[in-house]
BANUKOL-461530 format. One record per atom (N, C-alpha, C): residue in three letters; x negated, y negated, z negated. Coordinates in steps of 0.001 Angstrom, whole numbers, plus 500000, padded with zeros to 6 digits. Example, Ala and Ser with C-alpha at 12.3 -4.5 7.8 and 13.67 -1.06 7.14 Angstrom:
<pts>
ALA486810505690492200ALA487700504500492200ALA486800503300492200SER487150502250492920SER486330501060492860SER487100499970492130
</pts>
This chain:
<pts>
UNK222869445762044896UNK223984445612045825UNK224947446777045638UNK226600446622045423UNK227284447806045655UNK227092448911046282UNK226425448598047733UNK226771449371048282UNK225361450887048029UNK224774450447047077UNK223501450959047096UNK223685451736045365UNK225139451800044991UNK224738452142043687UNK225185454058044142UNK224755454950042999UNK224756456543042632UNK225370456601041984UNK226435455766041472UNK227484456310040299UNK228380456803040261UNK229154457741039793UNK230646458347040254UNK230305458826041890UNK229517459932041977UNK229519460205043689UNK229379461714043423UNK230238462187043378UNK230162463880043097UNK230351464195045279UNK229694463784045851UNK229861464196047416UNK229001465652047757UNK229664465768048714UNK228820466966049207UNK227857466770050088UNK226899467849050580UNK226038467236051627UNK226285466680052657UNK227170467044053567UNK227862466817054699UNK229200466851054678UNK229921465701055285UNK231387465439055041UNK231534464798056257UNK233219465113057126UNK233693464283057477UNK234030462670056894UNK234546461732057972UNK235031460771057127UNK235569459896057990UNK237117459998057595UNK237831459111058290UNK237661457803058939UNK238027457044060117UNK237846455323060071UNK239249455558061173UNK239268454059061383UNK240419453380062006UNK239911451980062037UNK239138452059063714UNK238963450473064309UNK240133450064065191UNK240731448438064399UNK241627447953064970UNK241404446893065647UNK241419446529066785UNK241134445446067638UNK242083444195067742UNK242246443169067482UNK243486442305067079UNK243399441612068809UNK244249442157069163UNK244889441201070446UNK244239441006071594UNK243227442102072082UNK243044441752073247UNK243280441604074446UNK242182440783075411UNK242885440150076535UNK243568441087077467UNK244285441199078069UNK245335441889078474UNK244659442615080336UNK245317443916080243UNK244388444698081549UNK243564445248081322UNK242889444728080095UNK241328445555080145UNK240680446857079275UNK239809447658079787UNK239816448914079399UNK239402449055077810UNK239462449685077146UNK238413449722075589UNK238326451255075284UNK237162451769074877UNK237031452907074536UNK236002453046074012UNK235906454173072572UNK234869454545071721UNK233832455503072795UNK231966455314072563UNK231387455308073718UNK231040456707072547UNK230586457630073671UNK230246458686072788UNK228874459429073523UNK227933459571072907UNK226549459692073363UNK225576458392073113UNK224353458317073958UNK223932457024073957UNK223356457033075570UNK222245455886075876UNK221795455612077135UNK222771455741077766UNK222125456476079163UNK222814456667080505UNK223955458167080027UNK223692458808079517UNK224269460283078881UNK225418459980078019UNK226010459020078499UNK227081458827077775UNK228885458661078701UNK229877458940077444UNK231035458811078083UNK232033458484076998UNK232982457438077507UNK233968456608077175UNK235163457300076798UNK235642457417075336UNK236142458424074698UNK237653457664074269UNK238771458228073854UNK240300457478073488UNK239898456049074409UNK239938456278075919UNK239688455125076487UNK241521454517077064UNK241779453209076716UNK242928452490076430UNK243035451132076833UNK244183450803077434UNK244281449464078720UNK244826448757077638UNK244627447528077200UNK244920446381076620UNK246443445411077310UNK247565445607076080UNK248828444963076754UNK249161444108075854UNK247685443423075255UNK247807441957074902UNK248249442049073159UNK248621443468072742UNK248751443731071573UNK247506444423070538UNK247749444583069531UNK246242445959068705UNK246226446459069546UNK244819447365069220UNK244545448323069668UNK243710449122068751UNK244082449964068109UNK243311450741067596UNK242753451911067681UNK241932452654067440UNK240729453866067798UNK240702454722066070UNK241146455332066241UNK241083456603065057UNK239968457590065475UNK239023457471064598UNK237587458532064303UNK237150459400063351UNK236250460318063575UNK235438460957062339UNK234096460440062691UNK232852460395061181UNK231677460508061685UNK231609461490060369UNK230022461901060545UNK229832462766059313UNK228739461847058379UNK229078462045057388UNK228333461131056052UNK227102462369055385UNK225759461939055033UNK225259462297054845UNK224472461820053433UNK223972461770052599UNK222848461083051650UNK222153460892051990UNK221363459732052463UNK219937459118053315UNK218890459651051976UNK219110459819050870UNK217931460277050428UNK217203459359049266UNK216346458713050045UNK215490458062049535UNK216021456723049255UNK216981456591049649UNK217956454925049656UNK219119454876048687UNK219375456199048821UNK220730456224048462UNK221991455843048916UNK221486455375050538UNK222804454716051264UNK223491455826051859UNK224779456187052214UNK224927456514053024UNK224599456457054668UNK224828457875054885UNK223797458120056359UNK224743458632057312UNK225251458227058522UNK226400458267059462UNK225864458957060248UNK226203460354060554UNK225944461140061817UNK227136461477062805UNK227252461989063882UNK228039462554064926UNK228017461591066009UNK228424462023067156UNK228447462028068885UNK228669460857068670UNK229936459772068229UNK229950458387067641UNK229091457534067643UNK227885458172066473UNK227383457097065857UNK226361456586066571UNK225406455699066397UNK224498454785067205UNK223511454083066012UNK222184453668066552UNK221362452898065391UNK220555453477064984UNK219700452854064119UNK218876453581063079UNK219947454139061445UNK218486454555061105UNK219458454911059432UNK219892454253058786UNK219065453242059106UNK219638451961058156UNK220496450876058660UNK220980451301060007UNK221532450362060527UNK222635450944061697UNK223344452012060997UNK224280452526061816UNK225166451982062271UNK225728452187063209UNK227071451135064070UNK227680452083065280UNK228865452225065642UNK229485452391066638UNK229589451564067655UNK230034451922068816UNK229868450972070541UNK231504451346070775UNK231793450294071266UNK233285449969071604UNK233331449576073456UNK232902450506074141UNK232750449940075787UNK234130449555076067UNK233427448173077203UNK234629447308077467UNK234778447540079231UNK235915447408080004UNK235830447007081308UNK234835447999082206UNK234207447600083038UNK233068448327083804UNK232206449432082776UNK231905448983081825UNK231206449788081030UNK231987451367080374UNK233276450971080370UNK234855451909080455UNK234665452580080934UNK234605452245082384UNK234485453161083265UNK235660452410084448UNK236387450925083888UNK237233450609084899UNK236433449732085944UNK235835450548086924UNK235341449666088278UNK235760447939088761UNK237086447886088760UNK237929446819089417UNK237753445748088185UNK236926445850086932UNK237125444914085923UNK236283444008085963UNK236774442810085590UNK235567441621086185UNK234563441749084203UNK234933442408083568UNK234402442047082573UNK233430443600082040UNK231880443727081765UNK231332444891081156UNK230214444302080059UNK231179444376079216UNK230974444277077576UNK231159445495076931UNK230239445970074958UNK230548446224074145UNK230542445439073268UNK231295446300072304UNK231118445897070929UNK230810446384069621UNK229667446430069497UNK229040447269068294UNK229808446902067010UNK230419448054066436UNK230643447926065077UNK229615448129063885UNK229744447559063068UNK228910448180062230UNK229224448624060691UNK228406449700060091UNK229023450567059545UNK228499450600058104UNK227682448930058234UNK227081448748056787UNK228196448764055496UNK228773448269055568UNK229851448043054329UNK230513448641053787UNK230060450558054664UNK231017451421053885UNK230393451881052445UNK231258451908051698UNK230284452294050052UNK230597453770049675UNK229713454388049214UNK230037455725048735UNK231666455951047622UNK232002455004047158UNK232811454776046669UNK234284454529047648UNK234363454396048376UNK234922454429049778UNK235129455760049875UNK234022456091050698UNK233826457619050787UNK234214458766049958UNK234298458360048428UNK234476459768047934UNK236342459604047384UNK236739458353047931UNK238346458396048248UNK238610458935049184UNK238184458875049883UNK238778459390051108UNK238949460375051582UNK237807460946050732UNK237354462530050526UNK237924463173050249UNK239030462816049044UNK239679463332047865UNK240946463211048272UNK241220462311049291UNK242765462486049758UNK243039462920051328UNK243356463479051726UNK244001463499053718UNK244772462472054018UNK245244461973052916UNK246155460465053525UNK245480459024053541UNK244094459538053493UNK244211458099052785UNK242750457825054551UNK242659457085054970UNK241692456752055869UNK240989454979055641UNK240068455334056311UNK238798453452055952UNK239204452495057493UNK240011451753056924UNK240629450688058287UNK239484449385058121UNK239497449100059354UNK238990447632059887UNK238817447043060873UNK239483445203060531UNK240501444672061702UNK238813443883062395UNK239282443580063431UNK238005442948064512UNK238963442477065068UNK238069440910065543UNK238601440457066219UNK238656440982067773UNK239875440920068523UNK239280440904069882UNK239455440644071214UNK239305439020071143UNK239213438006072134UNK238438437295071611UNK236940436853072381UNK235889435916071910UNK236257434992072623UNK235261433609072193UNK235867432004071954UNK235729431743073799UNK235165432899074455UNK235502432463076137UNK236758432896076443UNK237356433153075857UNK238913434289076237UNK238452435403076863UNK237553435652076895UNK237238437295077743UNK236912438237076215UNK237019439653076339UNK237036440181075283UNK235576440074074174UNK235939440172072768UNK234928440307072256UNK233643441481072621UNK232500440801072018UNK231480441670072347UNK230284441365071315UNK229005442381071287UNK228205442130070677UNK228372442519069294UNK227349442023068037UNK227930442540066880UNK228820441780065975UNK229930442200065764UNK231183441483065642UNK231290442920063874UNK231588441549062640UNK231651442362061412UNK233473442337061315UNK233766443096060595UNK235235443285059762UNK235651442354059479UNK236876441574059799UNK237158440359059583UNK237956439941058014UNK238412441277057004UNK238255441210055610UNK237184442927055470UNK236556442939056013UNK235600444433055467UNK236237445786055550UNK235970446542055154UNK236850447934054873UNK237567448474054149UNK238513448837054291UNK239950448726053533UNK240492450560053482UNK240852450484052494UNK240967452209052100UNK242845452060052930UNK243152452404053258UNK244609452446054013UNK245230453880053582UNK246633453942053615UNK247204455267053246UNK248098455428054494UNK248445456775054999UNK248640457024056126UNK250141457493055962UNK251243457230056597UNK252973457054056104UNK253095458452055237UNK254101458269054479UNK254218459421053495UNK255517460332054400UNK256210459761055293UNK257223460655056375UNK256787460679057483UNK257043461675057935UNK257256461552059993UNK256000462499060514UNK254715461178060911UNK253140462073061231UNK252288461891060064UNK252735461176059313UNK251580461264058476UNK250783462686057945UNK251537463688057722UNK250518464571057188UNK250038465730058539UNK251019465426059761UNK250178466026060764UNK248825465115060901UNK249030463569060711UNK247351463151061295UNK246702463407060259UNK246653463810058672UNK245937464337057924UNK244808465328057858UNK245911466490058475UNK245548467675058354UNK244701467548060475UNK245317466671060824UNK244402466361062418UNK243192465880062341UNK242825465139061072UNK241685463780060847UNK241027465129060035UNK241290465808059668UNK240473467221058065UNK240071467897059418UNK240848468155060269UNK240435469374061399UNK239096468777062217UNK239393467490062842UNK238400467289063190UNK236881466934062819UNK237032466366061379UNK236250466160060839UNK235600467411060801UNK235927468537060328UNK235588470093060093UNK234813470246061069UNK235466469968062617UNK234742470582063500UNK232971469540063664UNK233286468648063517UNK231971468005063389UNK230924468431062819UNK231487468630061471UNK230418469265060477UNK230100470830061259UNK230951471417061935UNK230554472739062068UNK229658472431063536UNK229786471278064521UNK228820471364065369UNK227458471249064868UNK227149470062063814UNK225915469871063022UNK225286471315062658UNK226337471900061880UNK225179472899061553UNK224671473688062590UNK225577474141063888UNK225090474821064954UNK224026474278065671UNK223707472792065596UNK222515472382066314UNK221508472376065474UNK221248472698064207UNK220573473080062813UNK220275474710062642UNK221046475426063309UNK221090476893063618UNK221241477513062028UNK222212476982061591UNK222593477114060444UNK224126478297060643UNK224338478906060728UNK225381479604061837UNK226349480253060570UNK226077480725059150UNK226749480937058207UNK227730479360057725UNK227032478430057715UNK227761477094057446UNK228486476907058533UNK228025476951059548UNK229303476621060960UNK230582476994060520UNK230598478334060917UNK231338479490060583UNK232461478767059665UNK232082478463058259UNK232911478109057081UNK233480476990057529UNK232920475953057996UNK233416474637058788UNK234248474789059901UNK233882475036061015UNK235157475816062048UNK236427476664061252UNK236070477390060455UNK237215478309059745UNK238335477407059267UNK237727476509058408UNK238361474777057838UNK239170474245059096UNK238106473887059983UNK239143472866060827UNK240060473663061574UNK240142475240062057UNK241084476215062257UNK242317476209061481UNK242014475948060097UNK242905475988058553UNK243694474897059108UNK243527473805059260UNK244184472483059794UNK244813472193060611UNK244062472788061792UNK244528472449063299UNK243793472977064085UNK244457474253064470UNK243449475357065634UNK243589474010067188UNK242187474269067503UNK242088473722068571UNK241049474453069406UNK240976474200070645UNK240063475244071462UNK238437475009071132UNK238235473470070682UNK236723473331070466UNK236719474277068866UNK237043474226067824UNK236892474861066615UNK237053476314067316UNK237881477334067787UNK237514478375067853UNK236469478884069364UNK236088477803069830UNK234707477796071129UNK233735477928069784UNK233763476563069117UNK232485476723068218UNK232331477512066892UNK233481478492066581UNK233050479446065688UNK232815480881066172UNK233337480826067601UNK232456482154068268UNK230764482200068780UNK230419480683069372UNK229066480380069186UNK228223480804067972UNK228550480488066836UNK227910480572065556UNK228115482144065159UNK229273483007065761UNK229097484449065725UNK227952485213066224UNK228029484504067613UNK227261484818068277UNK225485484684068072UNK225262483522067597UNK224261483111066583UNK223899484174066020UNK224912484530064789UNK224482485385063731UNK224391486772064554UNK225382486730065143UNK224713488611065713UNK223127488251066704UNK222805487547067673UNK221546487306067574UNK220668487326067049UNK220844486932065520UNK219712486731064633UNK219272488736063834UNK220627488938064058UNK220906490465063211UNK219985491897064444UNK220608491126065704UNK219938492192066753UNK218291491757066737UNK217861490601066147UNK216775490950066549UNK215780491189064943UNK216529491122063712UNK216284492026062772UNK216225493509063277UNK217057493654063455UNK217505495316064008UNK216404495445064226UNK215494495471065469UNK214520495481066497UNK213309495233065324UNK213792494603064620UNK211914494390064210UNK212338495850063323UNK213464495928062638UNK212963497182061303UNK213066498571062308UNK213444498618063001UNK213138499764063765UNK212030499843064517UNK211118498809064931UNK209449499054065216UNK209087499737063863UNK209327499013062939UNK208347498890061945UNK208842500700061051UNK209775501058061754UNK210120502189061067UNK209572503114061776UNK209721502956063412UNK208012504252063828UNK207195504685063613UNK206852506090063564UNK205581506263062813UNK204345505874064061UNK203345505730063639UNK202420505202064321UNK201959506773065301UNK201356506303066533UNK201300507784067219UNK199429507759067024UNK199738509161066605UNK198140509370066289UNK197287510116067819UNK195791510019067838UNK195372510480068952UNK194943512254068209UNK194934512916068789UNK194242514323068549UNK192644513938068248UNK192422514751066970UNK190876514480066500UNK190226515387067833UNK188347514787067870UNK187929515152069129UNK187755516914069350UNK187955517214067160UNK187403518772067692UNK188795519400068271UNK190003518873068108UNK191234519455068283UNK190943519242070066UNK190577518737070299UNK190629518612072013UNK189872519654073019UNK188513519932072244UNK187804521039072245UNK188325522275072714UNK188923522506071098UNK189473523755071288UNK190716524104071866UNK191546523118072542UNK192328522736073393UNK191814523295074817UNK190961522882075128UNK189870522887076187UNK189418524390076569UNK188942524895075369UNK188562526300075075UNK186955526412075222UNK186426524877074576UNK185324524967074659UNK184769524831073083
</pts>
């Protein structure tokens, strides 16, 4: 299967990676937003009222090498599933968070069809992002839901060559950055943070990239103070007791 081949993939371990879910026409009033967390611990993210036109949701997840498969492996706050079966949640209505909505639906995307070959375009350019259209009004007229695939698959898209295009470039590189730099901080990897926050700073200073490259400072001086502490035990000389005849004659016996 394509999507399973190793050829031409010079990737790195961890990468951002652009998407752009477009929703074609939904029913009008109602809430949509990318769900971020899972279970009950979750919250409704670029959440957006439906005026009967697209709607689309611009993301990062981070791409990984599953390894033993060779598939690509989708991590960050986003993603949802097993490894082999990653997908995003699209909360609808009540599930939004809009109370007054007679409708609480998602809609799981899913994230099989992206190919490493995909990926290492996208990689290679800031303009270029992975689009895909969904339908979204199901055959009751209430919004789509459930698992609903790409209605032509995933599509490499280029992002306008005037105006925002290279601010959302260098916006889609920043955030992506910061992703990768939360990963490594929950990995306690705090030298890789560091380089990743520095990146998405390079792009687009934002308050989470310089929150999370003072964390990972902080990290590393942690790790250094408590080096410190061990080589300075270990540099004490050991305290000796007085031999018994020295006590003696101490004594004056």
């Amino acid at each position: 299967m394509p999507h399973k081949q190793r050829t031409n993939r010079s990737i790195v371990i961890e990468q951002g990676l652009r998407l752009r879910i477009v929703l074609g026409k939904p029913p009008v009033g109602v809430d949509f937003g990318l769900q971020e967390g899972k279970g009950h611990d979750y919250k409704t993210v670029q959440k957006r009222r439906s005026k009967g036109k697209d709607l689309s949701f611009d993301c990062t997840v981070i791409v990984k090498d599953n390894g033993d498969d060779g598939l690509p492996y989708f991590l960050g706050p986003l993603t949802q599933g097993p490894a082999t079966g990653r997908f995003l949640y699209i909360d609808i209505g009540k599930i939004a968070g809009q109370r007054d909505s007679c409708w609480e639906r998602r809609i799981k995307v899913l994230l099989s069809g992206i190919t490493w070959d995909m990926i290492q375009e996208v990689s290679a350019d800031s303009k270029l992002v992975l689009e895909a259209h969904f339908p979204g009004t199901a055959k009751d007229g209430g919004p789509s839901c459930g698992t609903i695939r790409p209605l032509d698959g995933w599509k490499l898209v280029r992002e306008p060559e005037e105006g925002s295009g290279t601010d959302i470039g260098r916006t889609s590189a920043a955030d992506a950055a910061v992703l990768v730099g939360e990963l490594h901080l929950r990995q306690g990897d705090y030298t890789k943070a560091i380089a990743a926050f520095t990146r998405a700073i390079e792009n687009g200073p934002t308050a989470d990239a310089y929150q999370g490259r003072a964390k990972a400072y902080r990290g590393l001086a942690e790790i250094d103070e408590l080096k410190a502490r061990e080589h300075a035990t270990e540099a004490k000389p050991p305290i000796r007791k007085p031999a018994q005849s020295q006590i003696k004659l101490r004594s004056g016996r």
